[in-house]
TILUM-36391 format. One record per residue (C-alpha): residue number from 1; residue in one letter; z, x, y. Coordinates in steps of 0.05 Angstrom, whole numbers. Layout:
N
NODE     k   r        Z        X        Y
NODE   NUM   A        Z        X        Y
...
//
This chain:
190
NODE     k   r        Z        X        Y
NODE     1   X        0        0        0
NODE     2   X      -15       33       64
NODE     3   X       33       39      113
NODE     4   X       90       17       68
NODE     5   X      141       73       48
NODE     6   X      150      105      -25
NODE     7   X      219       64      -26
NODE     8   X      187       -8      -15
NODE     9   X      128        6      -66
NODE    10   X      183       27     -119
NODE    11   X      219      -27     -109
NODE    12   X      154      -81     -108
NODE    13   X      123      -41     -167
NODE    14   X      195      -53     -206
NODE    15   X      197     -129     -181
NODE    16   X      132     -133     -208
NODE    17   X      145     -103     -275
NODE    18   X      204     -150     -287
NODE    19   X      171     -205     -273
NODE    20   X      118     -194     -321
NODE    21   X      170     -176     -379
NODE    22   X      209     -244     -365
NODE    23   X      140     -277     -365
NODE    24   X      123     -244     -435
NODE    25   X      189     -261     -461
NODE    26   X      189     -329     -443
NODE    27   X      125     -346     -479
NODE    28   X      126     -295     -545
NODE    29   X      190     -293     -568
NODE    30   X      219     -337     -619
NODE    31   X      270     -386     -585
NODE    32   X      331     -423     -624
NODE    33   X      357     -486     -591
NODE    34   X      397     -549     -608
NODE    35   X      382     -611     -580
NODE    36   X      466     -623     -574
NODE    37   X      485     -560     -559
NODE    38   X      472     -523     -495
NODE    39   X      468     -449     -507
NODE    40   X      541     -428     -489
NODE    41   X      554     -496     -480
NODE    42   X      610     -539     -525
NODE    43   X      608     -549     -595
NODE    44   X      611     -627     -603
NODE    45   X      680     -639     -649
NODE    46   X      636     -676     -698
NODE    47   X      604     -607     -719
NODE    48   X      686     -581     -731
NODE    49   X      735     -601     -773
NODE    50   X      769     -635     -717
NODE    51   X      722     -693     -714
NODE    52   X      752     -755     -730
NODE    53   X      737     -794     -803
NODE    54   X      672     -789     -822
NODE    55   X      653     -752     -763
NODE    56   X      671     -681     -781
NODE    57   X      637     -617     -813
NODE    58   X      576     -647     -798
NODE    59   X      518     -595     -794
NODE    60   X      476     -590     -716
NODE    61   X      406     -604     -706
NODE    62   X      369     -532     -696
NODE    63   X      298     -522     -670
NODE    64   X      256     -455     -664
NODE    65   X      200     -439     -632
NODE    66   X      145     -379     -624
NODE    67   X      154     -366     -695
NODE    68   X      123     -294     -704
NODE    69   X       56     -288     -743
NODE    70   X       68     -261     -812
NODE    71   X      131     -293     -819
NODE    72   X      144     -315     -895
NODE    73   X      211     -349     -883
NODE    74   X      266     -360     -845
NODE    75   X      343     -347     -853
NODE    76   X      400     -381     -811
NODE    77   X      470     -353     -808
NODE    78   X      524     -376     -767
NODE    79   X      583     -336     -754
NODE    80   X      642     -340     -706
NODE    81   X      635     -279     -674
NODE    82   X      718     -285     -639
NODE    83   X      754     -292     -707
NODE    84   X      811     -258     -709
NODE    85   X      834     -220     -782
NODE    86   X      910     -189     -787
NODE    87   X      872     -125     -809
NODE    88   X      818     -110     -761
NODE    89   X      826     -150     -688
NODE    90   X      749     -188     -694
NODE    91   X      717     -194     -757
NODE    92   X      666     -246     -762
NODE    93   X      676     -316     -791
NODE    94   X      612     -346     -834
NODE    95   X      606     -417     -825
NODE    96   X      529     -429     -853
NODE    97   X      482     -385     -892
NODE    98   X      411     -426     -894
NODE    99   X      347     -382     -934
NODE   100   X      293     -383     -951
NODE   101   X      268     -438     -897
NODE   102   X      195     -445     -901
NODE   103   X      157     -411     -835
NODE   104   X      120     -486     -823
NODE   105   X      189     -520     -813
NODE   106   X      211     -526     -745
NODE   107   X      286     -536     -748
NODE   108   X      343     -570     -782
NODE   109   X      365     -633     -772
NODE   110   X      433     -662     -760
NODE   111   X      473     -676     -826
NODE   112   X      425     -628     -860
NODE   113   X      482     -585     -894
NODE   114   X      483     -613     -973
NODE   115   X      437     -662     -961
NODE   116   X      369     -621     -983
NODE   117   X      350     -664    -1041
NODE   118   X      334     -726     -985
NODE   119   X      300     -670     -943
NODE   120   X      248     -647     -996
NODE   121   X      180     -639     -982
NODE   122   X      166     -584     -934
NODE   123   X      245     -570     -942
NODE   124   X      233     -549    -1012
NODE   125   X      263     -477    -1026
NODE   126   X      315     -476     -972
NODE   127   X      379     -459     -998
NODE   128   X      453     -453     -971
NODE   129   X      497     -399     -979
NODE   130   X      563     -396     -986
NODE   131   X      616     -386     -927
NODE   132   X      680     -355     -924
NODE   133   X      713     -427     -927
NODE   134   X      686     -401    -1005
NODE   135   X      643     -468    -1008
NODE   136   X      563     -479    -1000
NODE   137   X      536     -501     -931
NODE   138   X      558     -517     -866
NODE   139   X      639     -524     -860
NODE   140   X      658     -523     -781
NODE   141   X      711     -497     -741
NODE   142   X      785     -504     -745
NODE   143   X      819     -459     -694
NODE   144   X      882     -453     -672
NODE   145   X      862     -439     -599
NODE   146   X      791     -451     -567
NODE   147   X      737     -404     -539
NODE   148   X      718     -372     -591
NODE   149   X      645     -367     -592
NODE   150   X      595     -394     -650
NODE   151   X      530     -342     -660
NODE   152   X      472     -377     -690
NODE   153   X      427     -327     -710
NODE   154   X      353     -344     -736
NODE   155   X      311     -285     -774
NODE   156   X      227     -284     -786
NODE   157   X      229     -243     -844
NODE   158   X      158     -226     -874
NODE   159   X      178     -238     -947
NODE   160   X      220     -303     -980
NODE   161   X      293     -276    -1001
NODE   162   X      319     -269    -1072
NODE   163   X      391     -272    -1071
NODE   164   X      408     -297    -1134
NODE   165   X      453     -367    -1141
NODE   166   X      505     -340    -1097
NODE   167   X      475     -334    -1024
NODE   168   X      524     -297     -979
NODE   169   X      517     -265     -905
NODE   170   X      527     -196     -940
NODE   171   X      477     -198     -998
NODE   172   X      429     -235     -929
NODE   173   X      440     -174     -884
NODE   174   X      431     -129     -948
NODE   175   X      365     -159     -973
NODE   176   X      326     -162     -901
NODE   177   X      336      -94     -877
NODE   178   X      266      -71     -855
NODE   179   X      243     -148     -862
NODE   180   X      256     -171     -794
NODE   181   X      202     -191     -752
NODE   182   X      243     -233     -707
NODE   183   X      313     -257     -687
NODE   184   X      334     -305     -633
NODE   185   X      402     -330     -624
NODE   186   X      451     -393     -593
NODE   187   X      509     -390     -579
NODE   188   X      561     -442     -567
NODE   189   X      630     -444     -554
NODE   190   X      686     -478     -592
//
C-alpha cells in the first residue's frame, strides 16, 4: 500500500489472514451440535439422573456436520472432563461410548441410548460402549456440586472399529490412533 507504514500493512495483512482462517473453518470443518443444548450452555436435567420419573438418563439429540471425505465411521464419547478421583485431582468420567456410526448418518436422536433395534436401518452397526457407571449406553450425571463440564467429542475415522463385545473409551482411544480424520466437540455444563 503506498503511503501506509510497514506497521499498518502488518497489521491489515494479519487481519486479513484471520479472517480467511475463520472463513475456512467455518465452512470445512466438521461441527457437533445439539438442538437442546447450547455449546457451554446447561445440560437439561432430563439428560441426568436428576430428572424426575421417567424423565431421567435420557440420551440428547446430536447433529454433525462437514463430515470429512473418506470418513468410514463415526465414534461418539462423552466424558466429564471436571470429575474429581481421591487419587489423581481430574480424571475423566465416561458417560457414552457410541461406534461404529455409519458416515451417511447425521446425528443421534433424543432417547437414542438402548433403543437401536427401533432405530435400524441406516443405524445398523452402531454400537454402545460401556461407561464407567459399568453399564452400556448413555447413563447421565449425578454430581454432588454443579459446573462440571460435559465433552462430547465426535471422531471421522477412515476405517469402522473392531472392539470386540466390550466397547470402552480405552480400547476407542487405543484402536483409532492414526485413524482420525476429524474431531469436533460440545461442550455443556452440568
Amino acid at each position: 500500500m503506498i503511503g501506509a507504514s510497514s506497521s499498518q500493512n502488518k497489521s491489515k495483512e494479519r487481519f486479513a489472514i484471520q479472517r480467511i482462517r475463520v472463513s475456512a473453518m467455518a465452512s470445512d470443518e466438521i461441527t457437533l451440535v445439539s438442538p437442546q443444548i447450547d455449546n457451554e450452555g446447561r445440560l437439561p436435567r432430563k439428560y441426568t439422573a436428576e430428572g424426575q420419573g421417567a424423565q431421567k438418563h435420557i440420551s440428547p439429540p446430536v447433529e454433525w456436520y462437514n463430515v470429512p471425505g473418506g470418513t468410514k465411521s463415526l465414534a461418539l464419547l462423552v466424558q466429564d472432563v471436571d470429575a474429581p478421583d481421591p487419587k489423581d485431582p481430574i480424571v475423566p468420567w465416561v458417560h457414552w461410548v457410541v461406534v461404529n456410526i455409519p458416515p451417511g448418518v447425521k446425528g443421534l436422536p433424543e432417547g437414542f441410548s438402548g433403543q437401536e433395534e427401533e432405530h435400524r436401518g441406516e443405524c445398523s452397526g452402531i454400537k454402545e460402549g460401556v461407561n464407567d457407571f459399568k453399564v452400556p449406553g448413555w447413563r447421565g450425571a449425578k454430581l454432588p456440586n454443579h459446573g462440571h463440564r460435559l465433552e462430547f467429542k465426535l471422531y471421522a475415522l477412515d476405517e469402522e472399529v473392531n472392539l470386540g463385545n466390550k466397547v470402552t473409551k480405552d480400547k476407542l482411544l487405543d484402536a483409532i490412533q492414526g485413524h482420525v480424520l476429524g474431531e469436533a466437540v460440545l461442550i455443556a455444563i452440568f
